[in-house]
C-alpha beads as a LAMMPS data file, in Angstrom:
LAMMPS data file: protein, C-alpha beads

220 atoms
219 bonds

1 atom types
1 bond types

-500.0 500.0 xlo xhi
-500.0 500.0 ylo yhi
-500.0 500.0 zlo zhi

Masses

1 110.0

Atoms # bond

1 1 1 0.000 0.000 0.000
2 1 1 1.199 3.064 -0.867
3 1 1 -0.343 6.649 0.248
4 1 1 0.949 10.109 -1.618
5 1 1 0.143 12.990 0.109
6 1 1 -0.118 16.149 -2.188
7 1 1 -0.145 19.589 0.209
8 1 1 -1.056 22.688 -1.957
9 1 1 -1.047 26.296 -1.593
10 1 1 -4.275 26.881 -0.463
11 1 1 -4.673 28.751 2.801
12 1 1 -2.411 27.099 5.506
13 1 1 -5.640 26.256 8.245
14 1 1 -6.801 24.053 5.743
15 1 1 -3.839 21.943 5.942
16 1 1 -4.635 18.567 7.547
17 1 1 -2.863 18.333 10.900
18 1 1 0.518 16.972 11.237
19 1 1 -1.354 14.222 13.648
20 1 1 -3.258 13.031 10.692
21 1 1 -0.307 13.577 8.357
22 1 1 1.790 11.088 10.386
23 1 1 -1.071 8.717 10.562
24 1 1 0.308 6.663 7.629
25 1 1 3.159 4.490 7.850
26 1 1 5.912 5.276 5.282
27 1 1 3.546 7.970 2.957
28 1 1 5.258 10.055 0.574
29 1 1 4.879 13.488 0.581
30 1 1 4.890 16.236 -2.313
31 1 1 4.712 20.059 -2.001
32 1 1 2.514 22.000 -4.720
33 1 1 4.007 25.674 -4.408
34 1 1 3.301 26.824 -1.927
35 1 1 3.050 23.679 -0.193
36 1 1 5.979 22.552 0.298
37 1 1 6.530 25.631 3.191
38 1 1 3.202 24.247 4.476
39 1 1 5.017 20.722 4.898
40 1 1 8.358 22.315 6.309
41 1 1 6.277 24.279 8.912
42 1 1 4.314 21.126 10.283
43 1 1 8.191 19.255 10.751
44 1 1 7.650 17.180 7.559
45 1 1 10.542 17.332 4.201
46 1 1 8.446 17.069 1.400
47 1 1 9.905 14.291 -1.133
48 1 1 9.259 16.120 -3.917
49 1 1 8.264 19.766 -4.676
50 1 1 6.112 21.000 -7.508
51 1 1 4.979 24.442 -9.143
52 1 1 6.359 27.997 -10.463
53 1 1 7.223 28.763 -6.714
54 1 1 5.745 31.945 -7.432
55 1 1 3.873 32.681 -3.959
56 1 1 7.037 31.773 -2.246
57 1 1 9.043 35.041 -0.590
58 1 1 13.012 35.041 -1.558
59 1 1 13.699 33.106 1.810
60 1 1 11.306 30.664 1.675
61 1 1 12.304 29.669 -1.975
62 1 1 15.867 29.264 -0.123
63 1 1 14.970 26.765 2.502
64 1 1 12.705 25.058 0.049
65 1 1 16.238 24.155 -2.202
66 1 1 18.129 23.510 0.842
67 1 1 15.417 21.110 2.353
68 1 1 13.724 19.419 -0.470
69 1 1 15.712 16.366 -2.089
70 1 1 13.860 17.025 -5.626
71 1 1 12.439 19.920 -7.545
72 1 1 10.230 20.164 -10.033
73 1 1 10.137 24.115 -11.096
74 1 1 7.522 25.163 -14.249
75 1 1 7.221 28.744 -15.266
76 1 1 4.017 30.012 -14.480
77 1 1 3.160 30.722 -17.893
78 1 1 1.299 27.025 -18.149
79 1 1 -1.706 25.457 -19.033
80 1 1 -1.818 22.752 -15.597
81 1 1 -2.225 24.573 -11.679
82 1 1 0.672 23.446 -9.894
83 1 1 -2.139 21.152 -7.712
84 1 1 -2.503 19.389 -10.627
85 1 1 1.152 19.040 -11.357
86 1 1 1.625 17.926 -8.158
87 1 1 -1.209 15.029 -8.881
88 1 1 0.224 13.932 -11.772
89 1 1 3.432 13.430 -10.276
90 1 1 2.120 11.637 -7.760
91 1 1 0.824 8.892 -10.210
92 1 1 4.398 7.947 -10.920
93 1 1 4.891 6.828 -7.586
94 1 1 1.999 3.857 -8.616
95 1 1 -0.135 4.390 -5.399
96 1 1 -2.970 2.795 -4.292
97 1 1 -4.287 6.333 -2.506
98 1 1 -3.675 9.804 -3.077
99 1 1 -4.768 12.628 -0.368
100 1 1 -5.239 16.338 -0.605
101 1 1 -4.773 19.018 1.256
102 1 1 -4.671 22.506 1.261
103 1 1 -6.918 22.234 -1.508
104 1 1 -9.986 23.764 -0.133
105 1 1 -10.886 27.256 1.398
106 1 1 -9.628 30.510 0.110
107 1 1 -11.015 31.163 -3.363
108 1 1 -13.497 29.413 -4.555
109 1 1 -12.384 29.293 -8.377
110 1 1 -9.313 27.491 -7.149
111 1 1 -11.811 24.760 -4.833
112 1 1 -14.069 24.296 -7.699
113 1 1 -10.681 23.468 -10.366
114 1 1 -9.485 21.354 -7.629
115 1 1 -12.483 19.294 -7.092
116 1 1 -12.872 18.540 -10.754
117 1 1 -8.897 18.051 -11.144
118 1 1 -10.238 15.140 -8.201
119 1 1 -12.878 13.907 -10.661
120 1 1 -10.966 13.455 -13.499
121 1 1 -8.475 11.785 -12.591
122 1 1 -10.273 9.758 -10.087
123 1 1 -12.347 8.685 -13.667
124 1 1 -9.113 7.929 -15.300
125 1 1 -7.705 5.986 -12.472
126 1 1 -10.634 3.977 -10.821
127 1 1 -8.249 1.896 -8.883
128 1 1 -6.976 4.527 -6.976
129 1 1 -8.532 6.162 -3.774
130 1 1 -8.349 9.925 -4.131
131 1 1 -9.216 12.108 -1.372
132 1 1 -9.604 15.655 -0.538
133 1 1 -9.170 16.150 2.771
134 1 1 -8.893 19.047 5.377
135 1 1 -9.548 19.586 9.192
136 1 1 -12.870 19.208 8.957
137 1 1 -13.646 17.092 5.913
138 1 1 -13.085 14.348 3.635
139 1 1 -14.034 14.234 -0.201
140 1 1 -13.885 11.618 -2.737
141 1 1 -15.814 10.247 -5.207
142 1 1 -17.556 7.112 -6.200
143 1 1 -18.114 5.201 -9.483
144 1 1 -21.511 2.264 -9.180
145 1 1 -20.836 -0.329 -7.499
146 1 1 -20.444 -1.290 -3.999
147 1 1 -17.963 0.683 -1.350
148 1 1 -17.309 -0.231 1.968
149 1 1 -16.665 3.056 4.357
150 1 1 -14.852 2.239 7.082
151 1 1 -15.580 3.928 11.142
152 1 1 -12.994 6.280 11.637
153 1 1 -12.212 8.811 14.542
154 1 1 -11.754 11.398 12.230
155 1 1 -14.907 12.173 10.657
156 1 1 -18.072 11.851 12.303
157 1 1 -20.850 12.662 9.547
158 1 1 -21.679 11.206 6.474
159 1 1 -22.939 12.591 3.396
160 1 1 -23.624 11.700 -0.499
161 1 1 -24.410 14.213 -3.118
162 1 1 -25.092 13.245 -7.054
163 1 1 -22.344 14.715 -9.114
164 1 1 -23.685 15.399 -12.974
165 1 1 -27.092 13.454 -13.457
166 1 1 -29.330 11.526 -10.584
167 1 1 -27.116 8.495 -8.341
168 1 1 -29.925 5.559 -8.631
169 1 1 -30.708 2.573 -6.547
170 1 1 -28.861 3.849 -3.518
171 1 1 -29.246 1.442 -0.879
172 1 1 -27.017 2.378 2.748
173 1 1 -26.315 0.012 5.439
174 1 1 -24.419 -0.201 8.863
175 1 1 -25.719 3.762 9.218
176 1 1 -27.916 5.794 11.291
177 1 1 -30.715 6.352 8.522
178 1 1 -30.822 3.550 5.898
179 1 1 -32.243 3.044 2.210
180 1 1 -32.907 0.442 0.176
181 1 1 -32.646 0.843 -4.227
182 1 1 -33.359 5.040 -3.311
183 1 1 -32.206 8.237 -5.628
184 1 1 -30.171 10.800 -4.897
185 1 1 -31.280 13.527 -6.762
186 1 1 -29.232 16.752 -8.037
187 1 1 -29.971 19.708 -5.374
188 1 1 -31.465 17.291 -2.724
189 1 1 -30.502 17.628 0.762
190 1 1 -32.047 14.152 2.102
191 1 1 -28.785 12.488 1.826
192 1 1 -26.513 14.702 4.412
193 1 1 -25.324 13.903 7.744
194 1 1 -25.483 10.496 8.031
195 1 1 -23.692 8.209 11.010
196 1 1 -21.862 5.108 10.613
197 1 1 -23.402 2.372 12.913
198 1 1 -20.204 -0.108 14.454
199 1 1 -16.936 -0.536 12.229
200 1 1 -18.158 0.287 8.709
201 1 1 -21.129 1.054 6.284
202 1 1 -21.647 0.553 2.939
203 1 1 -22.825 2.480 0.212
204 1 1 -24.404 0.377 -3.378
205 1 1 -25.883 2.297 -6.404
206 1 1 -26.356 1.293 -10.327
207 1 1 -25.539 4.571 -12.156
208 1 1 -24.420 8.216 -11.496
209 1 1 -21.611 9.526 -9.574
210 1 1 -21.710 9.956 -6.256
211 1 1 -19.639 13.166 -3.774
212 1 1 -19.419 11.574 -0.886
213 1 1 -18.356 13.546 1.738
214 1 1 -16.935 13.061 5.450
215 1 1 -17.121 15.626 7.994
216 1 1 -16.971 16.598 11.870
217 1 1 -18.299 19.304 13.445
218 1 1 -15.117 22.542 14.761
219 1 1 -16.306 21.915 17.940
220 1 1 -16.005 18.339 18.529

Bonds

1 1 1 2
2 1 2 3
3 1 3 4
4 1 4 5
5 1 5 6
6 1 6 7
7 1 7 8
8 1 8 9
9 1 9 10
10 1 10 11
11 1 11 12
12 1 12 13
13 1 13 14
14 1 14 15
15 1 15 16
16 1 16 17
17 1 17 18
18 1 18 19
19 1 19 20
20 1 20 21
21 1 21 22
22 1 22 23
23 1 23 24
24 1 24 25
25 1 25 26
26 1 26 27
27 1 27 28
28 1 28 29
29 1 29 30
30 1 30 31
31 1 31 32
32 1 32 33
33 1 33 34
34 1 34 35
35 1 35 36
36 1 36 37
37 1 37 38
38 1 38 39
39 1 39 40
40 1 40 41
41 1 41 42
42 1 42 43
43 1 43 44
44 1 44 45
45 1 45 46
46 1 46 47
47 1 47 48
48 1 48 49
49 1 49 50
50 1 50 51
51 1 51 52
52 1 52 53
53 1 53 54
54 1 54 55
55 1 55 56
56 1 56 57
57 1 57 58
58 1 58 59
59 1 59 60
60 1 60 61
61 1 61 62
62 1 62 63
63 1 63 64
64 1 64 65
65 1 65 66
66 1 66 67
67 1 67 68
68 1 68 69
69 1 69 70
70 1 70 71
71 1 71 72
72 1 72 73
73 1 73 74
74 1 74 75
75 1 75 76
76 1 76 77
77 1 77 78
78 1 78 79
79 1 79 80
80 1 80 81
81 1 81 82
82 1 82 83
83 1 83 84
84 1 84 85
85 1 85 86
86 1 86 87
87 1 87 88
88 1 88 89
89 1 89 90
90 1 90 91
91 1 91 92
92 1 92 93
93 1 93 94
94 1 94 95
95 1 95 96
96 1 96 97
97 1 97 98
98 1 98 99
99 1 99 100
100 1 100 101
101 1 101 102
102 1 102 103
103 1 103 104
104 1 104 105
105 1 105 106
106 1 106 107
107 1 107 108
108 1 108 109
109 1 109 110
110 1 110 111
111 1 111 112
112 1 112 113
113 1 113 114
114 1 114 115
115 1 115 116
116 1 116 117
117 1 117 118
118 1 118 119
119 1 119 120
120 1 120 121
121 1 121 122
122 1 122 123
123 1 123 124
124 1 124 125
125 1 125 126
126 1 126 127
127 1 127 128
128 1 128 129
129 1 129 130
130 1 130 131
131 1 131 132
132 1 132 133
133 1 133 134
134 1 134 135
135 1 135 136
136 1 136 137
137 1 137 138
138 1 138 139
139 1 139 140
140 1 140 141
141 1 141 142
142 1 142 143
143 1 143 144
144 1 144 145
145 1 145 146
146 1 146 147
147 1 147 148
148 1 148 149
149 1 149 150
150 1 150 151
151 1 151 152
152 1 152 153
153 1 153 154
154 1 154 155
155 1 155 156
156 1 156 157
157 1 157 158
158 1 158 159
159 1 159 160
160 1 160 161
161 1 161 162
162 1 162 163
163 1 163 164
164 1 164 165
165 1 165 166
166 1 166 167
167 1 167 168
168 1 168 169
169 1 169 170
170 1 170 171
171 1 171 172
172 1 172 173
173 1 173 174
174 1 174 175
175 1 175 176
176 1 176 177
177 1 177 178
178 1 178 179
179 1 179 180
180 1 180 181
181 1 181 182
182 1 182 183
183 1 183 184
184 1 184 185
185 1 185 186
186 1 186 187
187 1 187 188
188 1 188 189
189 1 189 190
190 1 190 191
191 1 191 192
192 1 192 193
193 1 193 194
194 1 194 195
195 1 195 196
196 1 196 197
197 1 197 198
198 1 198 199
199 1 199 200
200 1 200 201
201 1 201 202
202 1 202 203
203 1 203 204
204 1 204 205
205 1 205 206
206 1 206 207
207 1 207 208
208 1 208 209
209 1 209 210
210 1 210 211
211 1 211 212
212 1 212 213
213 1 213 214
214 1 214 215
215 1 215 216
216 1 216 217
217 1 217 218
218 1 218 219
219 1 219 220
């Protein structure tokens, strides 16, 4: 199993915490731009950095060469964001998950390329579990089929949102509020804040594409 962290150079609160970051034995880590500080700050020497380094001050593009075994440096004059530079390169390392962070927050042109930079290549790599993840939440989505979710401490809530046209014969188990062969319609509301019941739940549907998305509450 292999898990590639990509940290971008969204705003630095939505950076997963180094806790979480740590979680995984033996991850690699890669720095989009701005990034790769983010990683530095929270004790962690990104593998690889990414991006035109543009947002970076004088200084912090100095540490950045002095820390970071391998960069990747693009003018910014190009047609990919650096998050999705950062992706791709991350696909060489032939992993069977890829997480995001510091992908969300800030503006809301950059969240809205990043979540369909997820969708892509999520379509293009099925085998792969790609997540967007920050503090707060975890995104990622899901082709028909069947998916096991597993419990997790993390993220209490549960959610699922059609992406594109209607997610039919939904059927939930193992959670708070099941169904059995329901729709998820586009704008519907019916399907948010869910609970896992004991160790897992599971999620089945026929066609669409389903957002599902993982969450806990600031406060908790």
């Amino acid at each position: 199993m292999t898990v590639v962290f990509v940290c971008a150079g969204g705003p630095e609160e939505e950076v997963v915490s180094s806790d979480f970051l740590l979680s995984f034995d033996d991850a690699i880590f890669i720095g989009a731009d701005h990034g790769a500080m983010y990683l530095l700050n929270k004790g962690i020497t990104p593998d690889l950095a990414v991006g035109d380094f543009d947002s970076l001050t004088n200084e912090e593009w100095q540490l950045v060469q002095e820390r970071v075994p391998k960069i990747e440096r693009h003018i910014p004059e190009k047609d990919e964001t650096d998050t999705e530079l950062a992706i791709l390169k991350a696909l060489d390392y032939e992993p069977t998950e890829i997480i995001l962070t510091g992908v969300t927050g800030g503006r809301l042109d950059h969240y809205e390329a990043n979540l369909h930079i997820l969708y892509r290549i999520q379509k293009m790599h099925p085998s792969i579990e790609i997540k967007m993840i920050n503090n707060l939440n975890c995104l990622q989505f899901l082709w028909p089929g069947q998916h096991r979710i597993v419990s997790e401490r993390y993220f209490k809530y549960l959610s699922f949102f059609a992406f594109g046209d209607a997610v039919k014969n939904v059927t939930l188990r193992n959670v708070k509020y099941e169904t059995t062969d329901e729709i998820i319609d586009i704008g519907t509301t019916r399907f948010t804040s869910n609970e896992i019941i004991g160790e897992y739940a599971s999620i089945s549907f026929s066609n669409g594409i389903c957002l599902m998305i993982r969450s806990i509450d600031d406060k908790e």
